[in-house]
C-alpha positions as CSV (number, residue, x, y, z in Angstrom):
1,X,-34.4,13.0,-10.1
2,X,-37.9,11.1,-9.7
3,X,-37.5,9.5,-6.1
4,X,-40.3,7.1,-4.8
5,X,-42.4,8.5,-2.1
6,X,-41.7,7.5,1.4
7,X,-44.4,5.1,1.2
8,X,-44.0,3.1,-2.0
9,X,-39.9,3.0,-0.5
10,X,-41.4,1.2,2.5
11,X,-43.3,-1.5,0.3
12,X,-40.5,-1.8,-2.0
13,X,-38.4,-2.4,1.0
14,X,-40.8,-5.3,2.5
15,X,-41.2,-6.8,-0.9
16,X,-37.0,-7.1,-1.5
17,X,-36.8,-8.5,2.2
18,X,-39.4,-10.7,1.6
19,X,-38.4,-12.2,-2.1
20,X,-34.6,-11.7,-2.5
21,X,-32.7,-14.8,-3.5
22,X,-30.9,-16.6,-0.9
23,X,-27.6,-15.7,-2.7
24,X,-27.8,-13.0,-2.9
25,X,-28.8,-12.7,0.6
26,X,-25.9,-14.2,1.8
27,X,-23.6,-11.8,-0.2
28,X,-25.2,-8.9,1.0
29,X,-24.7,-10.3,4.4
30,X,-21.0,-11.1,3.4
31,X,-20.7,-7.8,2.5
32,X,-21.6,-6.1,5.9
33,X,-19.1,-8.3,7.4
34,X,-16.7,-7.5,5.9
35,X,-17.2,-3.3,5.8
36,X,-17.3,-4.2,9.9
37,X,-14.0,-5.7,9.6
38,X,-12.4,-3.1,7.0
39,X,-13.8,-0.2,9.4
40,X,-12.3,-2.0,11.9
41,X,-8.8,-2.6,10.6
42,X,-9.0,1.0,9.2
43,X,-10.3,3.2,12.4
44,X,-9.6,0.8,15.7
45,X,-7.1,2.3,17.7
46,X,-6.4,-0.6,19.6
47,X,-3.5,-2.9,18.0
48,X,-5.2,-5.0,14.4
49,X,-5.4,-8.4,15.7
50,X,-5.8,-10.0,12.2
51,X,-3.6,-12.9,11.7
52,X,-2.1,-13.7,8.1
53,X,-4.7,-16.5,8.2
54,X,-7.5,-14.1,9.3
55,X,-7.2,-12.3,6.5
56,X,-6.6,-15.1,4.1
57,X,-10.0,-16.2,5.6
58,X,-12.2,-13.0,4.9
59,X,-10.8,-13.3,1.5
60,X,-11.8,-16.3,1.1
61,X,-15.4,-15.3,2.1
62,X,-15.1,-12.6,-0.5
63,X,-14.4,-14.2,-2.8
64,X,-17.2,-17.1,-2.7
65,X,-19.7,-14.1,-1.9
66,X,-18.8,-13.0,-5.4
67,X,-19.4,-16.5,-6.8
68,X,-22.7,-16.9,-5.4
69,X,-23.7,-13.3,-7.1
70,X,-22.3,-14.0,-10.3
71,X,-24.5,-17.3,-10.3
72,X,-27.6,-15.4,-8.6
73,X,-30.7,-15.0,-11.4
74,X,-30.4,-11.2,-12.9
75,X,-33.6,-10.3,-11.4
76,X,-32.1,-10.8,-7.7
77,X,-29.6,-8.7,-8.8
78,X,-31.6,-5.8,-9.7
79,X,-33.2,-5.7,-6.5
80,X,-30.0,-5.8,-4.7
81,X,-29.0,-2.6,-6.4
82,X,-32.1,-1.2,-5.5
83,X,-31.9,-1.9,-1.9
84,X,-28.6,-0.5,-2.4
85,X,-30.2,3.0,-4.0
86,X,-32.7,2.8,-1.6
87,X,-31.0,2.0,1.3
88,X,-32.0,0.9,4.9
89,X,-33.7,3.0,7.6
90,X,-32.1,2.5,11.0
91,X,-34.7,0.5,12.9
92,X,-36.0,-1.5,10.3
């Protein structure tokens, strides 16, 4: 597998945080949130405090994450899936 230097991964970094559409932004932000609360709801020992409407609600924000990617130019997308390959360095 050809993987990018440590260096030209840095740049390519800056340059997606720099030029990444803003909805695709938003459903990459959308998507954190929700992982939290899945994590949550999965590994929290304490009682799941989720209400019907809670959860309703996160769908909800799902679901017009998804809208705002389908919309989002093809070109944003492709450099969401390559932040996604690339991933994020803790710290940055």
């Amino acid at each position: 597998m050809n993987e990018l230097d440590p260096e030209r991964k840095s740049k390519a970094r800056r340059g997606i945080a720099s030029s990444i559409d803003n909805s695709v932004e938003i459903f990459a932000e959308t998507l954190e949130r929700l992982k939290l609360e899945r994590h949550a709801a999965d590994y929290d020992p304490t009682p799941l405090k989720l209400k019907r409407k809670s959860v309703l609600n996160l769908i909800d924000e799902a679901e017009a994450a998804n809208l705002l990617l389908d919309g989002a130019p093809d070109d944003a997308k492709r450099q969401l899936a390559f932040a996604c390959v690339v991933g994020k360095r803790k710290g940055s």
